[in-house]
Each structure stands twice: as structure tokens, then as C-alpha cells.
LUMPA-273155 format. One line per field, with one value per residue (C-alpha): residue in one letter; chain; x, y, z. Coordinates in nm, 3 decimals, decimal comma, always signed. Example, Ala and Ser with C-alpha at 12.3 -4.5 7.8 and 13.67 -1.06 7.14 Angstrom:
BEGIN
rest (A	S)
kette (A	A)
u (+1,230	+1,367)
v (-0,450	-0,106)
w (+0,780	+0,714)
***
This chain:
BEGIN
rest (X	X	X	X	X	X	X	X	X	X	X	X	X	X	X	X	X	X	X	X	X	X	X	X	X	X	X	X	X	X	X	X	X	X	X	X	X	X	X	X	X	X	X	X	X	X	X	X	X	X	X	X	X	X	X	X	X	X	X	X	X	X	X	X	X	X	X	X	X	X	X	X	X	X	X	X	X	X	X	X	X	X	X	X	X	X	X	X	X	X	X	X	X	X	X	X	X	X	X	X	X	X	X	X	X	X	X	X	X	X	X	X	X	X	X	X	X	X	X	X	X	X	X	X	X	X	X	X	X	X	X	X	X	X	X	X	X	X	X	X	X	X	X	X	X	X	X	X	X	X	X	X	X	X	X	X	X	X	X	X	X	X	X	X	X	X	X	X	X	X	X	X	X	X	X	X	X	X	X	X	X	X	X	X	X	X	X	X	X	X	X	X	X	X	X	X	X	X	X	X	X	X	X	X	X	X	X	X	X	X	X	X	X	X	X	X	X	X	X	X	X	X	X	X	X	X	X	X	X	X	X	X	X	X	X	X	X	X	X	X	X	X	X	X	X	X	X	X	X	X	X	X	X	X	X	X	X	X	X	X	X	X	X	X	X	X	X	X	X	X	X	X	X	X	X	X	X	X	X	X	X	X	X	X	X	X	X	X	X	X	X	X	X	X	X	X	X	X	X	X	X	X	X	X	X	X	X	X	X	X	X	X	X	X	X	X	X	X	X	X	X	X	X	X	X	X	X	X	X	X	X	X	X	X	X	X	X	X	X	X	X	X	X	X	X	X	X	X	X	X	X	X	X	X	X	X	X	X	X	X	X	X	X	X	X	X	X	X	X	X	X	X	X	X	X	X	X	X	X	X	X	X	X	X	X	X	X	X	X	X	X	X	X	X	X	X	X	X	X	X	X	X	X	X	X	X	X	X	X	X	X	X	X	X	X	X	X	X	X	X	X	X	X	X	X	X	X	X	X	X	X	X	X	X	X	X	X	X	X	X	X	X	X	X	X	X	X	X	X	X	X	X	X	X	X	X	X	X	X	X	X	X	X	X	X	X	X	X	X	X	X	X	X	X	X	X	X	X	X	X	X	X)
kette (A	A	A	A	A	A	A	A	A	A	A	A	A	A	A	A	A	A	A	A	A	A	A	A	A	A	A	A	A	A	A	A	A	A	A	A	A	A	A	A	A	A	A	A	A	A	A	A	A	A	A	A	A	A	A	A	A	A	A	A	A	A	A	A	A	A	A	A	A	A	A	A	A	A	A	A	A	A	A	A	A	A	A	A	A	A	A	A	A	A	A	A	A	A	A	A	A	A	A	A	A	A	A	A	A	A	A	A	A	A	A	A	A	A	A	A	A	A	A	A	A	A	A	A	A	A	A	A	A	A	A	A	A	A	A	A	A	A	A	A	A	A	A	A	A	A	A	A	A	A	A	A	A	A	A	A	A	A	A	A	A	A	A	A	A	A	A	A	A	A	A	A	A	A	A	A	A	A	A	A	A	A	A	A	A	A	A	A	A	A	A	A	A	A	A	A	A	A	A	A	A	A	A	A	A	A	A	A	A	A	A	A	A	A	A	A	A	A	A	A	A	A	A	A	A	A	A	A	A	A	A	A	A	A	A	A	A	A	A	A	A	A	A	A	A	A	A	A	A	A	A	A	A	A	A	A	A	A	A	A	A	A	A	A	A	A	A	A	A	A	A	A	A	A	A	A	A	A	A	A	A	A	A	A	A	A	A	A	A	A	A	A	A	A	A	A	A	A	A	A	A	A	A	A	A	A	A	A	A	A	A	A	A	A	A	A	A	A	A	A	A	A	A	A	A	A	A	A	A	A	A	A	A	A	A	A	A	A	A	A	A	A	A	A	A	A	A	A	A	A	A	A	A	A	A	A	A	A	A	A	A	A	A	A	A	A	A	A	A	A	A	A	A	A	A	A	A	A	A	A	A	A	A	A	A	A	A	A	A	A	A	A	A	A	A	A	A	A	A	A	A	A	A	A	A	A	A	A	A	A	A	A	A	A	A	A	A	A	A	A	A	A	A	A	A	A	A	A	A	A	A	A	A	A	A	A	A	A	A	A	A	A	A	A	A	A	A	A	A	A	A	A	A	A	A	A	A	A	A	A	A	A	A	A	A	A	A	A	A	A	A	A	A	A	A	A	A	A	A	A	A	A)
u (+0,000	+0,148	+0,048	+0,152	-0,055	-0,408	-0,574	-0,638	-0,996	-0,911	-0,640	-0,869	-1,105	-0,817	-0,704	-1,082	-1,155	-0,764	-0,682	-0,336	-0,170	-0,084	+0,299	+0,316	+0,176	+0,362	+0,722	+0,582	+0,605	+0,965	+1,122	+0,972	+1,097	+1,467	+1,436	+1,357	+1,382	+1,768	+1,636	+1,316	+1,425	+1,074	+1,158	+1,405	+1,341	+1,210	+1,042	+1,123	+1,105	+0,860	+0,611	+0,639	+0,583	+0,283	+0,160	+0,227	+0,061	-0,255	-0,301	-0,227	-0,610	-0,738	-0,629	-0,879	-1,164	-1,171	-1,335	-1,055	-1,141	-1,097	-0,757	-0,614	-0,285	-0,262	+0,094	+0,133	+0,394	+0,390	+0,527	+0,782	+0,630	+0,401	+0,426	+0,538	+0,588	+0,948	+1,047	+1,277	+1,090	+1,291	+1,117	+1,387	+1,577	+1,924	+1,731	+1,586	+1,854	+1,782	+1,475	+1,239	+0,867	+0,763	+0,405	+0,221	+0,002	-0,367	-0,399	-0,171	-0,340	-0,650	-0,438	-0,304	-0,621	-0,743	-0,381	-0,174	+0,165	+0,356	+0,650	+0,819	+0,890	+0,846	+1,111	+0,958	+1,109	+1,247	+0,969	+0,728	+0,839	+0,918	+0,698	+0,976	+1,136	+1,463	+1,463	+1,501	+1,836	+1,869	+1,805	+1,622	+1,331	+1,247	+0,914	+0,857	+0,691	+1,044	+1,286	+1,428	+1,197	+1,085	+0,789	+0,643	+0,607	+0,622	+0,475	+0,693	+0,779	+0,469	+0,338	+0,633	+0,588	+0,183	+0,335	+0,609	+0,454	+0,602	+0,302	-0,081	-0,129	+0,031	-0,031	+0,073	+0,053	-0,099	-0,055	-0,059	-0,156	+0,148	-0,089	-0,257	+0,028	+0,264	-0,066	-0,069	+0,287	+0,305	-0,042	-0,179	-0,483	-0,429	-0,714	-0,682	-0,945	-1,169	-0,966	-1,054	-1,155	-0,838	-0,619	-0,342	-0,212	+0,108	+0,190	+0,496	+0,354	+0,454	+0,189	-0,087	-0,374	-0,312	-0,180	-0,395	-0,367	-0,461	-0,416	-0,231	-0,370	-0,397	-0,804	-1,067	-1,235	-0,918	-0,877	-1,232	-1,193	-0,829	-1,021	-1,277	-1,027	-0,828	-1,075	-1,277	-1,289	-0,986	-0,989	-0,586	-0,639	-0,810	-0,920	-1,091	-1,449	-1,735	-1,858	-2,078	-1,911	-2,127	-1,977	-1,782	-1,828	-2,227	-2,254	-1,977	-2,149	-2,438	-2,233	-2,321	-2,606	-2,785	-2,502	-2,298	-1,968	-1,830	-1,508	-1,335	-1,221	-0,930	-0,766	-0,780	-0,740	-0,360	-0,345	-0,039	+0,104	-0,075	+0,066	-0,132	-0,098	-0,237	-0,535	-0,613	-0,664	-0,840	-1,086	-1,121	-1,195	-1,489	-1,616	-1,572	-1,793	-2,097	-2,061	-2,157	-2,445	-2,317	-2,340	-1,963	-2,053	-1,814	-1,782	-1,487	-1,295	-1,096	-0,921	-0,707	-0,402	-0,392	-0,415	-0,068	+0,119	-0,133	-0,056	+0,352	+0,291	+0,035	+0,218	+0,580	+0,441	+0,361	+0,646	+0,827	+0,629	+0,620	+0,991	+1,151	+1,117	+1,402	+1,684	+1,955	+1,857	+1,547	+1,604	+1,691	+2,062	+2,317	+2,591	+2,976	+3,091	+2,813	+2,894	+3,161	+2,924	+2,972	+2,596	+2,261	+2,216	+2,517	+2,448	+2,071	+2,249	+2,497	+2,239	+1,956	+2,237	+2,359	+2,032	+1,838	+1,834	+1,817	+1,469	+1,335	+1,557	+1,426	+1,070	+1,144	+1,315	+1,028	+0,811	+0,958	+0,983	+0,607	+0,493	+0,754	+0,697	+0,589	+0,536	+0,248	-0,038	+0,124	+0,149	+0,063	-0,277	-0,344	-0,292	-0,577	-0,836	-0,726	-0,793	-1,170	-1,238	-1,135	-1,351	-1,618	-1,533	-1,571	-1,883	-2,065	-1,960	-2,118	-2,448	-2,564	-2,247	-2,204	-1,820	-1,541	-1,278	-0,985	-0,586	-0,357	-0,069	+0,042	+0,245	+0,375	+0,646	+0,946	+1,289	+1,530	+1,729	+1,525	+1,382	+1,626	+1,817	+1,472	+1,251	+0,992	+0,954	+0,868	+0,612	+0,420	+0,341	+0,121	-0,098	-0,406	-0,375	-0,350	-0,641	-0,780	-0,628	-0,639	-0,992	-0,998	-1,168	-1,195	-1,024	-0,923	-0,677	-0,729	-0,522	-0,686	-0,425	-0,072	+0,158	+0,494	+0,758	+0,496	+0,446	+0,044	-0,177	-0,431	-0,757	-0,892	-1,193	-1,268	-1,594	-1,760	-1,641	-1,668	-1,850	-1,575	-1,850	-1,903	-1,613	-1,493	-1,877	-1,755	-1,333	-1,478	-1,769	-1,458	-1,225	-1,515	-1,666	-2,025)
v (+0,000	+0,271	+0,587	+0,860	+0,802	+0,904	+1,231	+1,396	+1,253	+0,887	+0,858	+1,050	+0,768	+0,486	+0,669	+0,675	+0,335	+0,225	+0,102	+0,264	+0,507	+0,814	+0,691	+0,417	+0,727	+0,933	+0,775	+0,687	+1,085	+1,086	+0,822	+0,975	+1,332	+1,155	+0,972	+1,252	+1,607	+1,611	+1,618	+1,878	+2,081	+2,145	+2,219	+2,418	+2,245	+1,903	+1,810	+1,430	+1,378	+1,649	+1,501	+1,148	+1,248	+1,366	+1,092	+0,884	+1,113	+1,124	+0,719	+0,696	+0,925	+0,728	+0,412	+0,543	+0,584	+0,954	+1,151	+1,324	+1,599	+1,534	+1,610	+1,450	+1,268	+1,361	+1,497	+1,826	+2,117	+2,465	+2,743	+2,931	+3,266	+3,104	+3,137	+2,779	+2,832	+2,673	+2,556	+2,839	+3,061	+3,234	+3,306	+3,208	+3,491	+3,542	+3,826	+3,562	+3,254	+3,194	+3,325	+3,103	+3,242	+3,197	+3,228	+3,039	+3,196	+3,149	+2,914	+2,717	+2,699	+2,613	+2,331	+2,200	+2,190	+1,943	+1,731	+1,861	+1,648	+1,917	+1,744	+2,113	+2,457	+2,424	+2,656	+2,966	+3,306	+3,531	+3,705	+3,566	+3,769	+3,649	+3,403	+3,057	+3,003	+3,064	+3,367	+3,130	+3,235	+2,853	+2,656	+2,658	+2,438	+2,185	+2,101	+1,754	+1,734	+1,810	+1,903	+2,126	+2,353	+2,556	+2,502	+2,869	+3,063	+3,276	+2,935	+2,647	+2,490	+2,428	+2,307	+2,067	+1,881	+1,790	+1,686	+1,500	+1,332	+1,479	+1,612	+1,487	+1,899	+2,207	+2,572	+2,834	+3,278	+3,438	+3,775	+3,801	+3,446	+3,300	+2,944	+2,932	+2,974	+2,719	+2,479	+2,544	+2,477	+2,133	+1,998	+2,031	+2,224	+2,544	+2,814	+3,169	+3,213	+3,587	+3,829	+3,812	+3,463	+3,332	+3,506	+3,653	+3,649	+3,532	+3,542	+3,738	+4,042	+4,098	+4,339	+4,321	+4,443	+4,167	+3,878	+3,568	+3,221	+2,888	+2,505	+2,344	+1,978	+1,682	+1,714	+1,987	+1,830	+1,817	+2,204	+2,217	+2,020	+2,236	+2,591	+2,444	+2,390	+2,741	+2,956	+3,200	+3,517	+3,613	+3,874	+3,889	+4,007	+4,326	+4,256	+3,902	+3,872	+3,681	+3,464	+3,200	+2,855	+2,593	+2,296	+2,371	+2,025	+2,071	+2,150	+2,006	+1,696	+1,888	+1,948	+2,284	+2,248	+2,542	+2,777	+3,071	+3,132	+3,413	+3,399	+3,727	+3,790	+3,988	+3,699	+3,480	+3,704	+3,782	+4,032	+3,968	+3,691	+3,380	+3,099	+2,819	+2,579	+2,750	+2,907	+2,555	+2,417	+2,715	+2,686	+2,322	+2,379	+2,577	+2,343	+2,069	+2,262	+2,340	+1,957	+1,908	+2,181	+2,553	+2,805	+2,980	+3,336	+3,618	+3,886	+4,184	+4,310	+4,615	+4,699	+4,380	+4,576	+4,798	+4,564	+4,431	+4,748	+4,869	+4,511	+4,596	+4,932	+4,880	+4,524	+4,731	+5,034	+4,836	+4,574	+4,911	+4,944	+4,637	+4,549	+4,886	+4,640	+4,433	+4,637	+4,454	+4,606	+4,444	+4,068	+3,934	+3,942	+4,163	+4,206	+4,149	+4,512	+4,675	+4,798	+4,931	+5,191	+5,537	+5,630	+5,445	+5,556	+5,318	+5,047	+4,978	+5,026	+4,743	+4,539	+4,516	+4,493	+4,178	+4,028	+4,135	+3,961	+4,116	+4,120	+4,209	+4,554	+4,594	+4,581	+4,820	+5,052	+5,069	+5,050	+5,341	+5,567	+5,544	+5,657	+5,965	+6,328	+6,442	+6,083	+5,962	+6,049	+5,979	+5,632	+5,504	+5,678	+5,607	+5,228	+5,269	+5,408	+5,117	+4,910	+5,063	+5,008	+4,587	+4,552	+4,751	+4,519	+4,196	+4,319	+4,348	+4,045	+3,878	+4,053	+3,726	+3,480	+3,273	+3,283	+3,382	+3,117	+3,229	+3,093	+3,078	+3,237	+3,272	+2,970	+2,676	+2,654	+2,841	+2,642	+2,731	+3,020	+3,174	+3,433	+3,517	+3,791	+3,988	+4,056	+4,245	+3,913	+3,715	+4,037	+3,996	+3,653	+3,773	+3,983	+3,712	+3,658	+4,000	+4,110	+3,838	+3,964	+4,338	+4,259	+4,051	+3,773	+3,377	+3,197	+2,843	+2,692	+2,286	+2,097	+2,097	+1,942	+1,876	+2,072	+2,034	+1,867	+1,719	+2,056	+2,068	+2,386	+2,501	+2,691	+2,917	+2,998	+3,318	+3,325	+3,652	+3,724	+3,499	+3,240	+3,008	+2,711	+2,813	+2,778	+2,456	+2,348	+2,412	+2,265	+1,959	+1,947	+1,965	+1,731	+1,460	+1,534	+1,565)
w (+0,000	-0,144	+0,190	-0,050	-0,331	-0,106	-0,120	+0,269	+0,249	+0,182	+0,437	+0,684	+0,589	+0,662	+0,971	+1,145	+1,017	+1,189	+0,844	+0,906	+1,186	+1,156	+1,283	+0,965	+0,765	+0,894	+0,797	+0,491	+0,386	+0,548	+0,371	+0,043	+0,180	+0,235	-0,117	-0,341	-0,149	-0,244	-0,604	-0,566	-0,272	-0,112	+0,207	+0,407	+0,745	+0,803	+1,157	+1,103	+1,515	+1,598	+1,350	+1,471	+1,787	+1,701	+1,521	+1,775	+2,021	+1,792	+1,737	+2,089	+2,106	+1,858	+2,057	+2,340	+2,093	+2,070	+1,856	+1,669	+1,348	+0,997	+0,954	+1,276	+1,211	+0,865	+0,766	+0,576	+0,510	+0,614	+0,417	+0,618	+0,632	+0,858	+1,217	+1,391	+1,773	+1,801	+1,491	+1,251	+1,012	+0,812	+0,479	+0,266	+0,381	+0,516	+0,748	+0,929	+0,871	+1,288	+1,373	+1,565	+1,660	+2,018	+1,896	+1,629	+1,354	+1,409	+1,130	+1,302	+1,623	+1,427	+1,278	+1,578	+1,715	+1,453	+1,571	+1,241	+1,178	+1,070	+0,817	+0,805	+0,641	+0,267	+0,070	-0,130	-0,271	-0,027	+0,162	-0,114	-0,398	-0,697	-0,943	-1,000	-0,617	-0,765	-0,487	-0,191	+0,040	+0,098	-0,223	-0,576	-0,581	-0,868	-1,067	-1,010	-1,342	-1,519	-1,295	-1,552	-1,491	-1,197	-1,007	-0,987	-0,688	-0,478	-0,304	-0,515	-0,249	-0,119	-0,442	-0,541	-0,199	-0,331	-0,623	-0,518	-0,268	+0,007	+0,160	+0,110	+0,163	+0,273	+0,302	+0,132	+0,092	-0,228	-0,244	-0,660	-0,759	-0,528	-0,468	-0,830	-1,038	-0,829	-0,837	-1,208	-1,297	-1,053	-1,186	-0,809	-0,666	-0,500	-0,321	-0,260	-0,058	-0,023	+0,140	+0,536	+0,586	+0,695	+0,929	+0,796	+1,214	+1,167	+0,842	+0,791	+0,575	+0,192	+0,113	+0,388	+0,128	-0,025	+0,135	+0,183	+0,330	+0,171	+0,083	-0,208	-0,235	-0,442	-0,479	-0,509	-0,256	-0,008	-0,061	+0,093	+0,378	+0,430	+0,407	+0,628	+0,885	+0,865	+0,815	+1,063	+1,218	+1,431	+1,715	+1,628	+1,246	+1,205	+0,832	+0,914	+0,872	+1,035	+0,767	+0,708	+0,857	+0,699	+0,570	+0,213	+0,126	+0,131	-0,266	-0,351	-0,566	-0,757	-1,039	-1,303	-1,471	-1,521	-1,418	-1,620	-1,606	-1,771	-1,971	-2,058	-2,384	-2,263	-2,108	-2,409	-2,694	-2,637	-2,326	-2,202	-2,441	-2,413	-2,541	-2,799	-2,590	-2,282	-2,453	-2,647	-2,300	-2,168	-2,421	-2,445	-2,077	-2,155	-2,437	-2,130	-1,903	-2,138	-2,188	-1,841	-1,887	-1,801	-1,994	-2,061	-2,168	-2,285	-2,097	-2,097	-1,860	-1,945	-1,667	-1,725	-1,876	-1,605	-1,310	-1,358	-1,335	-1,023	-0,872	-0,832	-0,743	-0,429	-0,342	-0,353	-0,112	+0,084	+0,100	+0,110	+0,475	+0,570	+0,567	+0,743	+1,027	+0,947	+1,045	+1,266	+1,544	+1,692	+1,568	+1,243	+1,059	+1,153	+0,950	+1,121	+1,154	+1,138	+1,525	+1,415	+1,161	+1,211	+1,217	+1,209	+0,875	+0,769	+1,040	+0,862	+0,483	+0,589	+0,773	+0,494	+0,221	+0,317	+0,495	+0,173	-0,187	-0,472	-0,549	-0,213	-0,265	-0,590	-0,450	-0,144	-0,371	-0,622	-0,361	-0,148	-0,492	-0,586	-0,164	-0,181	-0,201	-0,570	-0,698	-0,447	-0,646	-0,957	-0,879	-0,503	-0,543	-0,935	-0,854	-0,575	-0,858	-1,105	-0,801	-0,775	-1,143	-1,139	-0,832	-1,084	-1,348	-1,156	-0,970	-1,340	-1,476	-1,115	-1,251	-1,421	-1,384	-1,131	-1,187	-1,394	-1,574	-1,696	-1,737	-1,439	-1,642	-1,991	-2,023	-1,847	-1,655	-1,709	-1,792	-1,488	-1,492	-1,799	-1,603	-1,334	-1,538	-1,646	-1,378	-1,578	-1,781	-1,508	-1,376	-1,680	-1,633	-1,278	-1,543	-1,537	-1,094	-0,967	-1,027	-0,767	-0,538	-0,631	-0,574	-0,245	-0,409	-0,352	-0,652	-0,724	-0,944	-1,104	-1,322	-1,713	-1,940	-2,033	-2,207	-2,432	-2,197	-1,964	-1,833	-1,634	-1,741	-1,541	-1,497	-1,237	-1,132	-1,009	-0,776	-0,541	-0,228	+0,042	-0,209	-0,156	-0,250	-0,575	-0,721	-0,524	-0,666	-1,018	-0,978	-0,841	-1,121	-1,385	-1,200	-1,160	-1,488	-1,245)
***
């Protein structure tokens, strides 16, 4: 019996019906981790004791015939800009080589209260920026697909442990499609869920407007039963909202017949340099779904070209903000000789210089230009109006659809190393996420074909805010063919 192979519902199945423990289960994912993480390079810390400790501790429950949640025993990997109370988060940065939290993030606590067997930190680029995980301080991770090629990001790692079986699930941040694309490129489900229904508590901040918590998984309906458990309001997190709690998995079977879901032209008419092979699938997609009785309508969206450019200016201000923190002085990296500085001025330049990669500083700096004097309303506060007009455009399209489909990005994977030396490259291939998140909305991404190279595509589905059931109604409808 092969542990690896089972989605989170089937071995939550085998684990309640004592098929298998969480221990066997558990060192079934570490030997796997040992065998093939020198080759993918999904995580950055592994919590081989820790976690079978914890399995142990949770059949040891189950041994006494209590009644343990859902996800109880079941391994999974944390991305490490997440919060874990004693274990090193250092989000692929050199600022934070030896940090470890003495708190956890809330969706953390929310895990651990449903028994989580935390495998470890999966790798990702520095302080989530950056679109292939080539950005990581510590190591480049791999597509398990073709290992020549990267695995997305700024959540790879994350991803590449689904597919590699190295987790049955994991978490990840999307703060401009950083789940979806990953998901994409590795042929894995990933959910950014509406902005506010999962804590961001915890989560080391890229661009707070933005940033949002959710689960990469091997099924549609494993991404429910993961949102399910991190989700709800949080006293900690000023942006969460009370929301409905109901079961996701309610609709999940009843198929979509009789629904519309819009597809804009923009996305599949060129903007921002589709490739064949990626809008071949995106419209087969479509075909696939009126075969199974929607309706896929055309619909435009206009503010498309903008969003992209908006996107790097609001996420950069407020990177910009968010990372003044990191100084040297409070915790984090401090650079030998830096003491020795003649002013704080210098001690900070020498301290962020050599904690910092290069694409963090090119986001502070851009981000810092557009909120200074004489160039604020030229850029910070244009971005905000663009921002304005794609929640417009999405709110019209929601008139009479029930969703939106679109690509996840332009192409498939990139080869590695092809985009490290043009960053504006690799920007443009955000162009069909941001706006999800410019927007705050719930969106999914699911696995819809195979590309040149063995390369997945995917889909996303794009649903109203806080209507995460919708769209995991419509993934699972395409997945199962309902």
C-alpha cells in the first residue's frame, strides 16, 4: 500500500476506520521526503522527530476511541512565512537565517487543534516575492513534473511537496496568484481564498492588502476540507471577517447544470502573451464545461491591462512598509561590523544589504519611490483608482455569472534560470492573478491538461467574495466530470 498516493480525504477515511496510523503514515512521507527532497528541494526544514511524535501522540487518542477531526494525524507542510511556535521561520531569507517564533500563527493553532503532523517549512522566494522560487536564500526548488523547470512561486515549495509526494497537503501565501500559479505549474490544486476569511495572524507580511492564506492539495475536494479547517474570524487580524461557517463540502457533488460562467475575452485574446498551448486548453476547458451543462458566456474586462502594473505598485508600497522592520537592530541578521558603523544611517544600509536579496531591494526601492513626495499620487494613489475600477469590473460580470474562468498564467512553466536575469519578464506573467487579489476575491486553481515537456496547465476559477463554495462546486464538477 502505497500511503503517498491518497488524497487527505481517503487517508482521513483509513485513519478513522484504523486502516493505518498516523505513525506508519507518517514515515511513509519521510522516507519519500529523504528519497527525493535532495532532487526537488521542497523544504528548508524538516520536523522528522517532531512530527512522529505527534503521530504517535494522535493514534495513541485514537487508541482510546476519541473523537478526533478530519484532519487529525494527517501529515502536511507549512510554508515558512508562517508562524510555527518553536520551529525556525525564516522566509527564505538570510534576514531571518535563525529566527524562531515563540508564537504560532492562528492558522496554526487552528491546525493544531485538529492534531496537524507538521513534516516542516516548505522553501519559497524570499519574503514571497518572486513568481519561479529561484529567490530562496537557501536553495532553488524543482518542478517535479520536469525538474528542468521551476515550479512557480512565490509558493513552489509548497506546491512541489503535493506533487512529489512529500506532503498529502500544505499551506501556502498568495498575495498576486502566489498558490494558483505554483498549483498550475506542478499539476496540483491550489485556493486563494476571499480576502478576510483566513487570518493573515502570523503570516509574515509581503503586502498586507493583499496577502492571503490557503491550501495546495492533491483534490478539489481536499482544498475544501483544508479551508474548512483554517478559516474563521480572528480577534488577532483586524481585516478578518465573520462569515458564514457551513460545511464547504455541502454542494460540492451537484455538479453545473444550469449555471454561467463568464469567460473574458481579454484573457484569451492575447493580453499579455498567451501561449497556444495554454489558450487551447483554456478553451477546451470551456467546451468541457458546457458539456456538463453551463453556460460559458463572454464577458470583458478592461481593466485587465492595467491591473498588472497597479498590482507591483500597491504590493511594492507596501512591502516598502512592511519590511523597514528588518533592520539589525530588533532581531533578524546583523551584518559582522556593522557595530563598528559610524551612524545608524550606515548600520541599517549594511544590515539590509547583506540580509536582503536582490529582489526584495528591488521591491522596497520601487516600492519606497512610488509613496515619496511628488510621486504619491502619480502612482501610489493612481494604482488605488485602477484598483476601484477591477472591483467595478468583476462586480458586473457577477451581474448574471455565477463565476469567472480564466488561465492561471500565460504559459507553463518556465525552464530554470530563464527568467532570473529579467525581472519584468517574469512580472508579466502575474498579469491574469493579480487582479484576484487586487480585488480581495476567492479563486481556485485545477489541473486541465498537459503541455509540451509534460508541463500541467491550469484553470482558475474566479468566484464573489466569500463564495468560496461556488467555485470549489464548479473545480470539483470539472475534475469529476459531475
Amino acid at each position: 500500500m502505497e500511503l503517498t498516493k491518497y488524497s487527505v480525504s481517503e487517508l482521513s477515511r483509513m485513519l478513522s476506520g484504523k486502516e493505518v496510523s498516523s505513525e506508519d503514515l507518517t514515515r511513509a512521507y519521510l522516507k519519500n521526503i529523504e528519497a527525493k527532497e535532495p532532487e526537488i528541494g521542497a523544504y528548508i526544514t524538516v520536523t522528522g522527530e517532531e512530527a512522529l511524535a505527534k503521530a504517535k501522540e494522535v493514534d495513541a487518542l485514537r487508541a482510546k476511541g476519541e473523537a478526533l477531526p478530519t484532519l487529525a494525524g494527517i501529515p502536511a507542510g507549512i510554508k515558512d512565512n508562517i508562524s510555527t511556535k518553536g520551529v525556525r521561520t525564516t522566509c527564505a531569507s538570510k534576514m531571518l537565517e535563525n529566527y524562531v517564533p515563540p508564537f504560532d500563527a492562528t492558522v496554526m493553532e487552528k491546525l493544531n487543534a485538529q492534531h496537524v503532523v507538521m513534516l516542516g517549512k516548505t522553501n519559497m522566494d524570499e519574503f514571497a516575492m518572486g513568481s519561479t522560487t529561484e529567490n530562496s536564500y537557501y536553495k532553488k526548488t524543482k518542478n517535479p513534473a520536469n525538474t528542468a523547470y521551476v515550479p512557480g512561486g512565490s509558493s513552489g515549495g509548497s506546491a512541489a511537496c503535493v506533487a512529489a509526494e512529500l506532503a498529502p497537503y500544505s499551506l501556502g501565501s498568495d498575495t498576486g496568484g502566489s498558490i494558483r500559479q505554483p498549483a498550475s505549474f506542478c499539476g496540483v490544486v491550489g485556493l486563494k481564498p476571499t480576502y478576510g476569511s483566513v487570518s493573515r495572524y502570523g503570516l509574515v507580511a509581503f503586502a498586507s492588502s493583499l496577502d492571503q492564506i490557503g491550501p495546495v492539495t492533491k483534490t478539489v475536494e481536499d482544498a475544501a476540507i483544508v479551508f474548512d479547517a483554517i478559516r474563521g474570524y480572528d480577534h488577532h487580524d483586524a481585516t478578518s471577517v465573520k462569515t458564514d461557517t457551513t460545511s464547504s463540502l455541502v454542494d460540492l457533488d451537484k455538479g453545473v447544470k444550469g449555471m454561467t460562467i463568464a469567460l473574458p475575452k481579454e484573457f484569451i485574446a492575447g493580453e499579455g502573451g498567451i501561449s497556444k498551448e495554454v489558450r487551447e486548453a483554456t478553451l477546451q476547458a470551456a467546451i468541457r464545461y458546457e458539456s456538463l451543462g453551463a453556460k460559458v458566456k463572454e464577458v470583458s474586462m478592461p481593466t485587465l491591462k492595467d491591473a498588472l502594473p497597479a498590482y507591483y505598485v500597491i504590493s511594492s508600497a507596501e512591502a516598502s512598509s512592511n519590511l523597514a522592520r528588518f533592520d539589525g537592530v530588533r532581531y533578524g541578521f546583523r551584518a559582522p561590523g556593522s557595530e563598528q558603523c559610524e551612524d545608524m544611517e550606515s548600520f541599517y544600509r549594511k544590515n539590509r544589504s547583506e540580509g536582503f536579496g536582490d529582489e526584495v531591494k528591488r521591491r522596497i526601492m520601487l516600492g519606497t519611490f512610488a509613496l515619496s513626495a511628488g510621486y504619491y499620487d502619480a502612482y501610489y494613489k493612481k494604482a488605488l483608482q485602477v484598483r476601484t475600477l477591477v472591483v467595478r469590473d468583476f462586480n458586473k460580470i457577477f451581474e448574471d455569472c455565477d463565476c469567472v474562468m480564466a488561465p492561471v498564467s500565460p504559459t507553463t512553466a518556465y525552464k530554470s534560470g530563464a527568467k532570473v536575469t529579467d525581472p519584468l519578464e517574469m512580472y508579466l506573467g502575474d498579469i491574469y492573478t493579480v487582479t484576484v487579489n487586487i480585488a480581495g476575491l476567492p479563486a481556485i486553481s485545477i489541473p486541465c491538461a498537459t503541455g509540451a515537456e509534460n508541463l500541467p496547465i491550469g484553470i482558475q476559477l474566479i468566484g464573489k467574495a466569500f463564495d468560496e463554495k461556488t467555485i470549489l462546486r464548479v473545480a470539483n464538477s470539472f475534475e469529476k466530470g459531475i
